[in-house]
Every structure is written in structure tokens, then in C-alpha cells.
Rosetta silent file (secondary structure, phi, psi, omega in degrees, C-alpha in Angstrom):
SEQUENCE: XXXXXXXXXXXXXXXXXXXXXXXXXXXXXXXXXXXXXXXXXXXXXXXXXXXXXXXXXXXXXXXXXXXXXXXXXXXXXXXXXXXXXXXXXXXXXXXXXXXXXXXXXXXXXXXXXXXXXXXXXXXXXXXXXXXXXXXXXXXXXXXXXXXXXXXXXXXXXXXXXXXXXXXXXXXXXXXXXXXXXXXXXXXXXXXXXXXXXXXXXXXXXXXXXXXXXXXXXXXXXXXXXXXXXXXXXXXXXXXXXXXXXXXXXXXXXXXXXXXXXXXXXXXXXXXXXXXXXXXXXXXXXXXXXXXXXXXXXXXXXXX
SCORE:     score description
SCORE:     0.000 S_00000001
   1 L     0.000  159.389 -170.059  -84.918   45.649  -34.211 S_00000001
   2 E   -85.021  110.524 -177.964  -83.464   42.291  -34.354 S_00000001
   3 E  -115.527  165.190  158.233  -80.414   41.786  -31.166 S_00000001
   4 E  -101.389   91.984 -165.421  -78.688   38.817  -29.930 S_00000001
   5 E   -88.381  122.701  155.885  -79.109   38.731  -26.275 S_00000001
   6 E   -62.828  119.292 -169.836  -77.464   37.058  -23.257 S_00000001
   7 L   -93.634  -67.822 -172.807  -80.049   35.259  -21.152 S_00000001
   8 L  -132.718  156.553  155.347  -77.483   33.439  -18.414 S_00000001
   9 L   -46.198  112.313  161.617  -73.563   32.786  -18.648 S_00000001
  10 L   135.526  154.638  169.758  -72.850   30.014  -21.458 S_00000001
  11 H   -68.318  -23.022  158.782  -73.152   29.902  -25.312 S_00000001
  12 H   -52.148   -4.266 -170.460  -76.145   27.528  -24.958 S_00000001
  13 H  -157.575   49.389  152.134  -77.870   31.202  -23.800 S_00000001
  14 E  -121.857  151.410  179.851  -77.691   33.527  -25.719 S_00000001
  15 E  -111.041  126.298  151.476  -81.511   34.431  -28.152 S_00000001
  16 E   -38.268  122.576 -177.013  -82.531   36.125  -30.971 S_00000001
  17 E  -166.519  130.375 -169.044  -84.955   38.713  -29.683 S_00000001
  18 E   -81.563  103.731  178.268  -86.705   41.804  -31.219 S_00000001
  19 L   -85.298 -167.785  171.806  -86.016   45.180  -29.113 S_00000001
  20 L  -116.584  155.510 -167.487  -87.133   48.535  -30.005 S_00000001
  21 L   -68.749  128.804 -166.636  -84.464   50.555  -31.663 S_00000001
  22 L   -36.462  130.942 -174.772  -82.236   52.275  -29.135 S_00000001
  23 L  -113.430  142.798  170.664  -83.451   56.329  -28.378 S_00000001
  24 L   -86.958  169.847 -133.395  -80.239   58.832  -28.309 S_00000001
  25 L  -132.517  175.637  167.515  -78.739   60.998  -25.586 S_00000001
  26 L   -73.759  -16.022 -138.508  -77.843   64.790  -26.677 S_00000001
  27 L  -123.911   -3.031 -171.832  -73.890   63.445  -26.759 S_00000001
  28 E  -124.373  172.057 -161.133  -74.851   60.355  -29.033 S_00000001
  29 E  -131.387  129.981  101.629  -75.195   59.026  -32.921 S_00000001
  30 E   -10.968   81.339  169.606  -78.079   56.311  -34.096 S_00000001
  31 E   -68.626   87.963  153.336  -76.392   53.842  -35.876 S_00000001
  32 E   -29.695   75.796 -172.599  -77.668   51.638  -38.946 S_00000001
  33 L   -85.120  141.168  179.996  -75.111   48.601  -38.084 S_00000001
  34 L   -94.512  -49.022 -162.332  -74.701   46.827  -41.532 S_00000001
  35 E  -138.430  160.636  168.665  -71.907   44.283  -40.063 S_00000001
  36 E  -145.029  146.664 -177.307  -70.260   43.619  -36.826 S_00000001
  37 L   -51.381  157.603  153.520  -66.964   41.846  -35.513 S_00000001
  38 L  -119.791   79.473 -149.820  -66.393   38.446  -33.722 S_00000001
  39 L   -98.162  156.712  174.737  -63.892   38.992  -31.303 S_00000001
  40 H   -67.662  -21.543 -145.698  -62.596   35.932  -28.798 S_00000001
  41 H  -103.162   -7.445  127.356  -63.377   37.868  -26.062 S_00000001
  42 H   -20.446  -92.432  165.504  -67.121   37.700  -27.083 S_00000001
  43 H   -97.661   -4.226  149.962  -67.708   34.481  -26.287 S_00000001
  44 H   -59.755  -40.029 -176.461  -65.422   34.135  -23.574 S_00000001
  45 H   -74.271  -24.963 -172.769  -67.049   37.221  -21.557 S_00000001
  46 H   -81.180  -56.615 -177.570  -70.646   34.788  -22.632 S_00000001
  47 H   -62.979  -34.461  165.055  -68.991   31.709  -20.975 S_00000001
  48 H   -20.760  -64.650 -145.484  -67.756   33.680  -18.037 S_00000001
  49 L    58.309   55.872  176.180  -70.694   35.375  -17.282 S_00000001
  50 L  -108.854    7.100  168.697  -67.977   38.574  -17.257 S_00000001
  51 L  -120.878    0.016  160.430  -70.408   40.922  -18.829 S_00000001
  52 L   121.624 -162.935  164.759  -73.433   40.023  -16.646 S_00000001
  53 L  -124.835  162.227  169.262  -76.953   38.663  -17.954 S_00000001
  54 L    92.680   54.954  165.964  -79.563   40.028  -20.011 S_00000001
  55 E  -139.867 -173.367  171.781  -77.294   42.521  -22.118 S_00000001
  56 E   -81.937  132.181  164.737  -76.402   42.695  -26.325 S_00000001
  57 L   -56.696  172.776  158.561  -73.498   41.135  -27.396 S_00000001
  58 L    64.808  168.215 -179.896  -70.439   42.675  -28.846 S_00000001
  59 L  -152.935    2.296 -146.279  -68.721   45.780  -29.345 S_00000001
  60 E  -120.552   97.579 -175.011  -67.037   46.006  -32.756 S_00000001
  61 L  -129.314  149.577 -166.680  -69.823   47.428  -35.602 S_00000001
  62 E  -124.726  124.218 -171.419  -69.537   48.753  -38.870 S_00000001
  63 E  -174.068 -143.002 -172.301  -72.592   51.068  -40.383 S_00000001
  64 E  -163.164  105.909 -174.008  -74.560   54.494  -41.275 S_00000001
  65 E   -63.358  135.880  172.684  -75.557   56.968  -38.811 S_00000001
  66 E  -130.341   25.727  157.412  -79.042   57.728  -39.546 S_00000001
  67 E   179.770  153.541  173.322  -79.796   60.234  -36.684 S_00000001
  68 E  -146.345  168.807 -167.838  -77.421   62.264  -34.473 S_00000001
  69 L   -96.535  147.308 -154.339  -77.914   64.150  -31.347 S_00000001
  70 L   -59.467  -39.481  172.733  -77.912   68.011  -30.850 S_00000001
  71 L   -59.462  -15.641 -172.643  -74.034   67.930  -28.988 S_00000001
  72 L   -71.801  131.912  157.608  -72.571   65.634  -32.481 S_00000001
  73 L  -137.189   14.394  176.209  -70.270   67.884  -34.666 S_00000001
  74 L  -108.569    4.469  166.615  -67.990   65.384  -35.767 S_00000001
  75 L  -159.181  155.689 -171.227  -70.322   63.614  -37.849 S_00000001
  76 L  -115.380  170.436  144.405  -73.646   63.962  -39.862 S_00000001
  77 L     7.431   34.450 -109.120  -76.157   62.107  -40.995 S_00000001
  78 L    72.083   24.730  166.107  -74.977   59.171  -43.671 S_00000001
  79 L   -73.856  113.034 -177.618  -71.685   59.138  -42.641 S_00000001
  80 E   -80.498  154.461 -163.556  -70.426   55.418  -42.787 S_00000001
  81 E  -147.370  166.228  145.571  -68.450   54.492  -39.754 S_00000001
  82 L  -118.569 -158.062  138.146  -66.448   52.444  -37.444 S_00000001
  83 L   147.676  167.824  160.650  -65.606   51.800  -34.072 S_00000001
  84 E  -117.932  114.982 -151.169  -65.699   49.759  -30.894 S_00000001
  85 L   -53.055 -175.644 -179.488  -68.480   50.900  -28.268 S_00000001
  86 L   -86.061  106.228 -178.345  -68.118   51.776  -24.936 S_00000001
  87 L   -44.097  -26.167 -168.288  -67.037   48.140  -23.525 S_00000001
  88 L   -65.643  -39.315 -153.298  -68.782   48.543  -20.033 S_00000001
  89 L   -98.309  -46.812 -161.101  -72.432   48.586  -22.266 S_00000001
  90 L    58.156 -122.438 -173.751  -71.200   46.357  -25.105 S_00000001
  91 L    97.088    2.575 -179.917  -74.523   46.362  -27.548 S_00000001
  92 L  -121.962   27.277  153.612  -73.403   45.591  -30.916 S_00000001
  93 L   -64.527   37.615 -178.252  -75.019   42.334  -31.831 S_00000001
  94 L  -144.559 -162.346  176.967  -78.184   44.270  -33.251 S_00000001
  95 L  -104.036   10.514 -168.492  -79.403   46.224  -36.148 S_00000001
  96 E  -177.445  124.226  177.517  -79.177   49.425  -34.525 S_00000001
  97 E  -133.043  139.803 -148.453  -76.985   50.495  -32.223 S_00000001
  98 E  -106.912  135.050  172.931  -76.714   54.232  -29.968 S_00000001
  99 E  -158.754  140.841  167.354  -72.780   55.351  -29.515 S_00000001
 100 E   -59.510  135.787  177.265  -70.878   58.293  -28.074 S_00000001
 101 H   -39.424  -44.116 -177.614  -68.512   59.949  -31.154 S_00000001
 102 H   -42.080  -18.405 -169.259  -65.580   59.010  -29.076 S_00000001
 103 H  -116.211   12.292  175.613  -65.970   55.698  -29.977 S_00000001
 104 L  -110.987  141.709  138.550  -66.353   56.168  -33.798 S_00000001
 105 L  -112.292  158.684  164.188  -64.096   57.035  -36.729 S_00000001
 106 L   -52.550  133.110  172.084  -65.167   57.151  -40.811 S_00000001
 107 L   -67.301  149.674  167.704  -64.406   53.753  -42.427 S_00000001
 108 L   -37.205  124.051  166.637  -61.962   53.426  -45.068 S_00000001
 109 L   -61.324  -37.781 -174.210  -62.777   54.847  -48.520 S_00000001
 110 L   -88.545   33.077 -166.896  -61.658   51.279  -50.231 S_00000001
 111 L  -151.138  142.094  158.293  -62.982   48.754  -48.021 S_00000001
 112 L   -60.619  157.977 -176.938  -67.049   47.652  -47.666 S_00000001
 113 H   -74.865  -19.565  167.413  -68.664   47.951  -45.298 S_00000001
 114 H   -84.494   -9.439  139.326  -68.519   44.432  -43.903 S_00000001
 115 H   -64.830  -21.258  178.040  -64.711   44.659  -44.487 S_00000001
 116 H  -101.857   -5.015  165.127  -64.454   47.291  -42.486 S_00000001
 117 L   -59.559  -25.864 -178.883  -66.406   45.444  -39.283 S_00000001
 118 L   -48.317  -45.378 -160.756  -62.828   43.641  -39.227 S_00000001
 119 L   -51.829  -84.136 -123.561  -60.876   46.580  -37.588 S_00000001
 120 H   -41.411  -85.122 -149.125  -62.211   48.428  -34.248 S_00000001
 121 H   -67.046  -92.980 -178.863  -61.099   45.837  -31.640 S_00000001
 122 H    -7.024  -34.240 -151.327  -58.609   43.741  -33.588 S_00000001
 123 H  -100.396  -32.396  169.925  -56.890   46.453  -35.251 S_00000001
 124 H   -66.667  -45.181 -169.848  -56.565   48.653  -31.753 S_00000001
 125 H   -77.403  -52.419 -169.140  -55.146   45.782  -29.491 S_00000001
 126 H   -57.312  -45.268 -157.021  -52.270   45.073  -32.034 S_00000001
 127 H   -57.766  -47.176  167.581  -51.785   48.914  -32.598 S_00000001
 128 H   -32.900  -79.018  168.966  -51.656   49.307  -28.938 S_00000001
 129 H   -26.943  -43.544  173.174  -49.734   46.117  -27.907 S_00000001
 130 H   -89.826  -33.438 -173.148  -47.358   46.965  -30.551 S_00000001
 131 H   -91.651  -52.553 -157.448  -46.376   51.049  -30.115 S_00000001
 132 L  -100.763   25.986 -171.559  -47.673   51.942  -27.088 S_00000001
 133 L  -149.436  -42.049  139.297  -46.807   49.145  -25.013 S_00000001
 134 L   -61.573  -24.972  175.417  -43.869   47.396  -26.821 S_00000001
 135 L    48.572   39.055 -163.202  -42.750   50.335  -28.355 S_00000001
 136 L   -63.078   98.691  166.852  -41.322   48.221  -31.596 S_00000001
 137 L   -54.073   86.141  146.950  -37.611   50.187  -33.347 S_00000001
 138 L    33.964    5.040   59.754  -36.745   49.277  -36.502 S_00000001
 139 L   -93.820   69.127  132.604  -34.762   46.306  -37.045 S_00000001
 140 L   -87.557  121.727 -177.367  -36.169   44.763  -33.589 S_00000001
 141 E   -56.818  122.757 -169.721  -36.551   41.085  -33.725 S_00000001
 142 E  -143.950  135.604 -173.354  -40.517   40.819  -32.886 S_00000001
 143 E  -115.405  139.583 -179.653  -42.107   36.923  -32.521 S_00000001
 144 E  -147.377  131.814  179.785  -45.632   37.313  -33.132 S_00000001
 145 L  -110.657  176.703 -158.594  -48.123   34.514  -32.273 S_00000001
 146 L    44.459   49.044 -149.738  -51.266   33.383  -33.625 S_00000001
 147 L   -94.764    5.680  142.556  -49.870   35.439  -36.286 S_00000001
 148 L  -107.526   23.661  165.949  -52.867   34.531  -38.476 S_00000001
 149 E   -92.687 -161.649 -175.273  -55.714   35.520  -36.457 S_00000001
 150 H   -61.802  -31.670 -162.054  -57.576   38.749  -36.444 S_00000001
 151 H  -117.347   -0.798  178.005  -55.509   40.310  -34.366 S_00000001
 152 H   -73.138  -68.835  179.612  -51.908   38.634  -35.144 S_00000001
 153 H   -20.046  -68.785 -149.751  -52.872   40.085  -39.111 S_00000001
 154 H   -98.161   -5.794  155.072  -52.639   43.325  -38.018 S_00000001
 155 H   -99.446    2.246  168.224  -49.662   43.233  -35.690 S_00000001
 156 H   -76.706  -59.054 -168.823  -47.757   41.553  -37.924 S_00000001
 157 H   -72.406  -23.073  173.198  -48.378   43.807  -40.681 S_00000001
 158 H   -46.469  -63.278 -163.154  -48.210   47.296  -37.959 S_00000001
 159 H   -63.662  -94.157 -155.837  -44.639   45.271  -36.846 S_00000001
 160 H   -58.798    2.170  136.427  -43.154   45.316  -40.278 S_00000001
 161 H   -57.506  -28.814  153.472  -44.469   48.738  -41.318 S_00000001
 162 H   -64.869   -0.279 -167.830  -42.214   50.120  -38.162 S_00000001
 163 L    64.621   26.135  166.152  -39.495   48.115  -39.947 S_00000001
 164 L   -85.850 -170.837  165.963  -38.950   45.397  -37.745 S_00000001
 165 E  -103.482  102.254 -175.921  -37.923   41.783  -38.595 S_00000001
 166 E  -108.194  151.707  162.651  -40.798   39.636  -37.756 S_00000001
 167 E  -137.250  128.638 -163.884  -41.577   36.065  -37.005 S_00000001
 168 E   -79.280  166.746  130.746  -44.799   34.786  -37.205 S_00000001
 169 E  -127.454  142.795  164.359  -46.011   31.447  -35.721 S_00000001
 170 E  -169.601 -147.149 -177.430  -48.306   29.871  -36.936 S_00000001
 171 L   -77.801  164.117  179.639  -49.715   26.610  -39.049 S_00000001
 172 L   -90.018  -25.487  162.027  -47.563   25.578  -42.236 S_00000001
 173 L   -72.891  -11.243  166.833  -50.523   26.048  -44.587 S_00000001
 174 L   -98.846   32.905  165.708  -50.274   29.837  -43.493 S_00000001
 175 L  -106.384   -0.800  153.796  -46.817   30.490  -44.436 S_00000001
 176 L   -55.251  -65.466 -160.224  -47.229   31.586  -47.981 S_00000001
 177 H   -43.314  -43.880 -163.295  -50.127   33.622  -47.052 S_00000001
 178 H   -88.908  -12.450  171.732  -47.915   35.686  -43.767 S_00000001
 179 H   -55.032  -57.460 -125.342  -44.689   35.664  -46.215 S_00000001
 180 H   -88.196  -39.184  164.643  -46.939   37.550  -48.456 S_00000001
 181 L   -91.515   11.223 -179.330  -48.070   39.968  -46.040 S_00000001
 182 L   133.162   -6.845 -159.171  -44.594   40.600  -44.137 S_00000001
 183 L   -88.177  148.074  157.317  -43.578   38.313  -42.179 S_00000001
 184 L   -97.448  -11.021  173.536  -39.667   36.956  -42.625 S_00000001
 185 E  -120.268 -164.141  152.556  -39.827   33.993  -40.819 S_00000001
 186 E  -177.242  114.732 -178.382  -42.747   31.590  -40.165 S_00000001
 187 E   -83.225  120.684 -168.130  -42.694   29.114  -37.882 S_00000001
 188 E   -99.130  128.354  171.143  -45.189   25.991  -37.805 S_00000001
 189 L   -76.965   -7.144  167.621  -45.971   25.755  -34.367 S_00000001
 190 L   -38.242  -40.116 -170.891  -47.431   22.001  -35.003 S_00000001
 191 L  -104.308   -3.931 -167.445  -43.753   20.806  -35.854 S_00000001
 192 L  -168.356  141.236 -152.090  -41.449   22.982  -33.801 S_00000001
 193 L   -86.355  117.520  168.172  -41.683   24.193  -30.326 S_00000001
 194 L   -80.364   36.323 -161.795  -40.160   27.942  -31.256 S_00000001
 195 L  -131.679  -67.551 -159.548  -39.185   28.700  -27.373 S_00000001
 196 L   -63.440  -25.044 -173.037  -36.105   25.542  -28.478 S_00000001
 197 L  -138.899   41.742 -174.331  -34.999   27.406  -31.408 S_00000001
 198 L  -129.441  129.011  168.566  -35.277   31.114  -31.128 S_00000001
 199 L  -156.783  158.496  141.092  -33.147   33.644  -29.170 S_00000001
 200 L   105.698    9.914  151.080  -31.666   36.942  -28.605 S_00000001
 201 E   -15.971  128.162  174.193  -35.721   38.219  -29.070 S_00000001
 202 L  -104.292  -30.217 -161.207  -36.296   41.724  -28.805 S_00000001
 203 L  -144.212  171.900  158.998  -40.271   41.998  -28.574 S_00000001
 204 L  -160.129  136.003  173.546  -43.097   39.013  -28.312 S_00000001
 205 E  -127.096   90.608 -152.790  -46.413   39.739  -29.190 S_00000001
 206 E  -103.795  121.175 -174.607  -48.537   36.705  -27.600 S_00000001
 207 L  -129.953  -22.747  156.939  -52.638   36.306  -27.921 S_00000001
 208 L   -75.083   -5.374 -176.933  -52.291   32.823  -26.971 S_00000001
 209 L    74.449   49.072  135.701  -50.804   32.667  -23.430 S_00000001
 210 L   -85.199   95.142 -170.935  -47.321   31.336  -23.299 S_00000001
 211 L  -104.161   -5.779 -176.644  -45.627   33.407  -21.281 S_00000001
 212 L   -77.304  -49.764  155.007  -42.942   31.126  -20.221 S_00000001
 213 H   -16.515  -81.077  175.552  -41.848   30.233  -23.857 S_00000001
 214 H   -81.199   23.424  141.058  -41.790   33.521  -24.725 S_00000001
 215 H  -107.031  -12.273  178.261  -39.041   34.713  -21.918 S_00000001
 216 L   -83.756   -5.986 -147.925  -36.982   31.964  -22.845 S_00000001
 217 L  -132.358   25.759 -178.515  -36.202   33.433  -26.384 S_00000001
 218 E  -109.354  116.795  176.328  -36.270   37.233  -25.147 S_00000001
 219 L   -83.761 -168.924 -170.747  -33.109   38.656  -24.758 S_00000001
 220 L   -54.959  127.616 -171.870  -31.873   40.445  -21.274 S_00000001
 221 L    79.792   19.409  178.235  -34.329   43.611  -21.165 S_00000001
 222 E   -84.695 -174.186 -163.533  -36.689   42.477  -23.783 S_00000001
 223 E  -126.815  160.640  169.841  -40.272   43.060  -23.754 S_00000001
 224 E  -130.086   95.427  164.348  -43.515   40.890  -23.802 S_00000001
 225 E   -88.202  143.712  173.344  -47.441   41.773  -24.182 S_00000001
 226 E  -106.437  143.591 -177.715  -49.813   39.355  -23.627 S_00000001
 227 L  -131.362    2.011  172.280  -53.275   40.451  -24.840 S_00000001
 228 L   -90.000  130.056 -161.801  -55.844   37.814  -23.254 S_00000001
 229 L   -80.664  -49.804 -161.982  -57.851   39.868  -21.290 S_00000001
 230 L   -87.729    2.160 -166.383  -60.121   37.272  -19.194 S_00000001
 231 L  -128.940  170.761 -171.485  -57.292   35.262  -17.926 S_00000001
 232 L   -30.016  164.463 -169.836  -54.931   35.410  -14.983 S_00000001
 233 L  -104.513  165.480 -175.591  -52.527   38.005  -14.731 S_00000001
 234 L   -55.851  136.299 -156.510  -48.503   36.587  -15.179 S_00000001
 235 L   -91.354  144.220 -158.884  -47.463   34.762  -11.900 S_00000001
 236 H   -84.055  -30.214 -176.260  -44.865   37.063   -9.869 S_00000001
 237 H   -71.954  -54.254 -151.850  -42.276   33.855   -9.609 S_00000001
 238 H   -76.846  -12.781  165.603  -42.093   33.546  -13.343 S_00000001
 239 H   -54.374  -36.048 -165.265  -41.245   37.356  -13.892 S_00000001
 240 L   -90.637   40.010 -172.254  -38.725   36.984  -11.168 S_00000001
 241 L  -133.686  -26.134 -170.721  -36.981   34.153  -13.190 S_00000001
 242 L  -132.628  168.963 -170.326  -36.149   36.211  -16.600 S_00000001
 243 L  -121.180   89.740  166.601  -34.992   39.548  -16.607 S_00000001
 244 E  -172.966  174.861 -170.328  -37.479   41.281  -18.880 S_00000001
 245 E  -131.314  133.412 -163.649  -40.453   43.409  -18.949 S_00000001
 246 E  -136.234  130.507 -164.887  -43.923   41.932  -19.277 S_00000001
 247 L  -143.707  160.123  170.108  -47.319   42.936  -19.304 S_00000001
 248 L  -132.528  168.096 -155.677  -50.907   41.814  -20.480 S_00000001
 249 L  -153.159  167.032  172.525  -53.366   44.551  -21.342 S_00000001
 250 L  -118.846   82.723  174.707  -57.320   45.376  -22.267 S_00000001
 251 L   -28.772 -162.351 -169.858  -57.215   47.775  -25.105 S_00000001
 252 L  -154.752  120.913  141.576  -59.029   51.110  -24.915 S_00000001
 253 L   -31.974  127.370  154.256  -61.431   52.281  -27.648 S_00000001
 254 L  -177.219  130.408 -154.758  -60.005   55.180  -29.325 S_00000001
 255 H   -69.868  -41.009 -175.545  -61.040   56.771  -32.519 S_00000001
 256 H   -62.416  -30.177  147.942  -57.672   58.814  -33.099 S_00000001
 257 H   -32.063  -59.189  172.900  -55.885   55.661  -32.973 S_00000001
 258 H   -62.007  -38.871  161.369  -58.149   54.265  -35.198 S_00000001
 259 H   -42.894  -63.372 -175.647  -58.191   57.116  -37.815 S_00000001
 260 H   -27.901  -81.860 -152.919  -54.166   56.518  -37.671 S_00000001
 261 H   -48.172  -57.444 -164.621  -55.228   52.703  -38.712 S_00000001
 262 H   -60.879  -16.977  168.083  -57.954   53.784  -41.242 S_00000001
 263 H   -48.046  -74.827 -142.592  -54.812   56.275  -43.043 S_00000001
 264 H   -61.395  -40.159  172.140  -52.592   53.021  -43.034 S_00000001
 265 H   -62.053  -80.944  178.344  -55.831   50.850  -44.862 S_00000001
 266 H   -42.769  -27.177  176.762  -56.473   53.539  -47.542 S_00000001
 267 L   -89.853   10.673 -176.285  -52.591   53.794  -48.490 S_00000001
 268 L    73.271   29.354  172.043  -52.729   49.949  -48.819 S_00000001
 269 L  -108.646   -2.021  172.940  -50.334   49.450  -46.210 S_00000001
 270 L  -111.949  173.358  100.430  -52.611   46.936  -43.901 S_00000001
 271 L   -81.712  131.797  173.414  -54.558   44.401  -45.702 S_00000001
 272 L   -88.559  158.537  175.160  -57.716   43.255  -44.370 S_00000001
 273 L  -102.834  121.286  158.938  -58.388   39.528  -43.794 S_00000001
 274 L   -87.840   66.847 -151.812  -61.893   38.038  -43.876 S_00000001
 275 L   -67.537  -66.459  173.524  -62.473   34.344  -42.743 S_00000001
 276 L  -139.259  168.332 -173.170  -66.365   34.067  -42.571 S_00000001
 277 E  -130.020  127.477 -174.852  -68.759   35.817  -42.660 S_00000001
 278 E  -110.472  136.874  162.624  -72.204   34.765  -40.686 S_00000001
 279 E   -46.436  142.515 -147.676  -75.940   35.973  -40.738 S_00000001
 280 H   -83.577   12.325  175.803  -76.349   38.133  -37.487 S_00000001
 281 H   -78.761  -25.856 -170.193  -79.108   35.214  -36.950 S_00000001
 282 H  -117.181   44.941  171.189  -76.506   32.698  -36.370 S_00000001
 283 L   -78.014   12.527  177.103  -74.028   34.610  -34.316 S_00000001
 284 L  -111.897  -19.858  138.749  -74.070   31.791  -31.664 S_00000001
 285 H   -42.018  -47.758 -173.955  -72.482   29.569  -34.891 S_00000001
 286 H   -89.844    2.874  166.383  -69.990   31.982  -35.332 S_00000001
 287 H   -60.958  -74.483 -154.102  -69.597   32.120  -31.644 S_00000001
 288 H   -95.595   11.650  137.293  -68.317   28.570  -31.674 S_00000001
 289 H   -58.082  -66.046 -174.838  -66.658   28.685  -35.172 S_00000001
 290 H   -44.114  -61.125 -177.929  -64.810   31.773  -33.399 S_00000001
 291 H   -60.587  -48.344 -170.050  -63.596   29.457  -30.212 S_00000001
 292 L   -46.306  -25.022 -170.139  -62.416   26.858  -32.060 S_00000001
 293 L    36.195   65.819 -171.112  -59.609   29.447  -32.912 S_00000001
 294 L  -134.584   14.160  165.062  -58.504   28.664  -35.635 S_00000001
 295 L   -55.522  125.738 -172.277  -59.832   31.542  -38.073 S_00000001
 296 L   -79.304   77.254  160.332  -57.491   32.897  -41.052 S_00000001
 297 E   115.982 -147.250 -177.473  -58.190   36.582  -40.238 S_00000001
 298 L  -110.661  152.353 -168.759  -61.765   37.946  -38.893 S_00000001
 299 L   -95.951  111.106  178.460  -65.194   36.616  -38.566 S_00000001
 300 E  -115.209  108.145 -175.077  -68.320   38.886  -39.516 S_00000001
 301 E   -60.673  159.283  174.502  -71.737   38.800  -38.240 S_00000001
 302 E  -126.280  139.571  170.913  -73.847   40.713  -41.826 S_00000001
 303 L  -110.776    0.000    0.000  -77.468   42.137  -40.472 S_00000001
């Protein structure tokens, strides 16, 4: 099978290179991946060197089990799927990929299957970020930045399905588009610093790293998630400067979550976003299309 492999730490190193297709455990499913995500965290963990050398990329795959192991009962044989593997292994740059159930749900009946590569990661850190870690009421004021990338899309639309009152930031050529999908305000951060003209904040949901910003507009007892994973954790003076509660997080694979998501897709209450879509030969293009970070929704390797 065809994978995309990490040689050494940098994007200059990672190779096409033909493995033999993965052999299953008792406890595991044989996957046919048709498409797979392109998360930031992707090529960040490749410049890093924070997933080691020598491994598969990725974690986010979309496909059709074609062989399951004697322990599977939650799925058979041509069941199209989703999910995001077990992060310690990663493994889903390839054409065939091996996965525990735990980390799978069924894909949406209305969505393809390379529409449906969008979700696992993307769709879990907003759900997370927003319920189980913000815990987002019903007419709570929620600021949500980078609120058109893969994973702002789906906490934007998550935040205004709880009923909050959201404001996006983002670019000024995306404020039809996040109008269209929920948002009530939209802010371009090119022309206006929102930390000068925002207050009295109930929730900020931040993928970009401002954490200072976003305590000046939160009011006393609001809350803040941060969701970049590779970088420093929030410096102990500036918590002890605002009176609010702030956390950054790693998401967790987890398929009941994800079922939850894949409900919310089928009643037409998410929309997915697609920006590009790349040949899984040129994932180290869509690597560094993906850093520039400045994709309208999610990026998708096609095998």
C-alpha cells in the first residue's frame, strides 16, 4: 500500500513509500481509507519531531472496513466509517489503515465519503472545547476565533445550536459566509483588534493563541479554552491578573461523541466545509497549504 512516512523532524522529510497492508489484532477492523483529514497539528507534530521518526502520518480517515477481527461486533464488513485513530500510533496517511472500534463511528448517511474525512479531529476538539470544557448556556456571549477554520466551523455552528450569541473573528471576505452559518457578529480581525472593543464575554473559544486578548473582554468568572496542543501551557502570572477560568486541552478520540456529531450532520444542523482537497501523493503540499492557515474549512488528502 501506498503511506506517507516521516523520515526525520521537518516537512522537507516526510516520503511516499509502499508498505504492506497493515495485519489485524483479534480487537481490530482493516480499513479501506478512501480520504483522510489535514489537521494543523499534523504538520506541526512533523516540524517538532513530537511524534518521533519513521512513523505514518495522521490520524483523521474516512473509509470501508474490508476485514474485521474475531472480538468486532460493532461493525461488519462494508460498513463506511469515521474516526480519529489512536493518537499515540497515528497511521492514517495510507491506503489502508488497522483501528480499534473505539475509535470509529458510521459516517453520515448524506455526506461522501471525502466529506466526511472533515469531522473526526476537527469536529471533536470544538465539541469538546465547547460542552465539556466551556460548558456553553444559552444566551452566553461566546467569541470564537479563527472562526473559519476547520475547527472554528464547527464550534461556531455547535455554539449557536446550544443557543448562544456568537462572535466570530475572522477575515471580512468570510463574513457573509459565518453570517450564513450562525454567527451574529463577525469581526475582521485585519481592521480591528476585538480585545479594544468587546466586553462583558462569557466564553472564548481560541485556536490561535491569544490568551491575553481574550481575558481582557471576559467578564469576572468567564471561561477560556485554548486548543493548540504543541505549544506552551498559559503562564501562571497572566492567570493571576484576570479573574477567570482558563484552560488549553488535547482532545480525546471518542466515537460516542462523534455519533452525537454524525446525528447533528444528518439533521442538517452542522454543515460541512471543504477547502481543498489534495492527492494523498502530495500530502506534503497540503502540509504547507495547511500551515499557511488560512483554509476556509478542511483540507482532504483523496487516496
Amino acid at each position: 500500500m501506498k503511506a506517507i512516512v516521516s523520515t526525520a523532524k521537518g516537512l522537507e522529510n516526510i516520503e511516499v513509500q509502499n508498505l504492506p497492508i497493515p495485519l489485524i489484532k483479534k480487537n481490530e477492523v482493516l480499513i479501506k481509507v478512501n480520504a483522510i483529514g489535514v489537521n494543523p497539528v499534523d504538520w506541526k507534530g512533523q516540524e517538532s519531531g513530537g511524534f518521533g521518526n519513521s512513523y505514518i502520518l495522521g490520524t483523521d480517515i474516512s473509509g470501508v472496513i474490508s476485514k474485521i477481527g474475531s472480538e468486532i461486533t460493532n461493525f461488519q464488513v462494508g460498513d463506511e466509517v469515521i474516526g480519529s485513530l489512536d493518537w499515540n500510533k497515528q497511521g492514517a496517511y495510507a491506503e489502508f489503515v488497522s483501528s480499534e472500534q473505539q475509535f470509529l463511528t458510521l459516517k453520515p448517511k448524506n455526506l461522501s465519503l471525502i466529506e466526511s474525512a472533515a469531522i473526526p479531529m476537527a469536529g471533536l476538539t470544538a465539541w469538546q472545547g465547547i460542552f465539556d470544557i466551556l460548558k456553553l448556556k444559552r444566551n452566553e456571549k461566546i467569541v470564537i476565533q479563527a472562526a473559519a477554520g476547520g475547527v472554528g466551523l464547527f464550534a461556531l455552528q455547535f455554539a449557536k445550536w446550544a443557543g448562544a450569541y456568537v462572535i466570530a473573528i475572522a477575515s471580512k471576505k468570510n463574513e457573509l459566509f459565518l453570517k450564513s452559518l450562525g454567527a451574529d457578529m463577525v469581526i475582521d480581525y485585519q481592521t480591528t483588534d476585538f480585545s479594544e472593543v468587546l466586553e462583558n464575554i462569557d466564553a472564548v473559544f481560541d485556536s490561535v493563541e491569544a490568551p491575553e486578548k481574550s481575558f481582557r473582554i471576559l467578564k469576572k468568572g468567564g471561561k477560556y479554552v485554548g486548543i493548540s496542543s504543541l505549544s506552551s501551557p498559559i503562564p501562571n502570572e497572566l492567570l493571576g491578573k484576570y479573574d477567570v477560568t482558563a484552560s488549553k486541552f488535547l482532545f480525546t478520540s471518542n466515537s460516542n461523541q462523534l455519533e452525537k456529531i454524525v446525528s447533528l450532520i444528518e439533521q442538517e444542523k452542522v454543515t460541512i466545509v471543504i477547502d481543498k482537497t489534495f492527492p494523498l501523493d502530495e500530502a506534503k503540499r497540503a502540509l504547507e497549504y495547511q500551515k499557511k492557515g488560512h483554509s476556509k474549512g478542511k483540507n482532504i488528502l483523496v487516496t
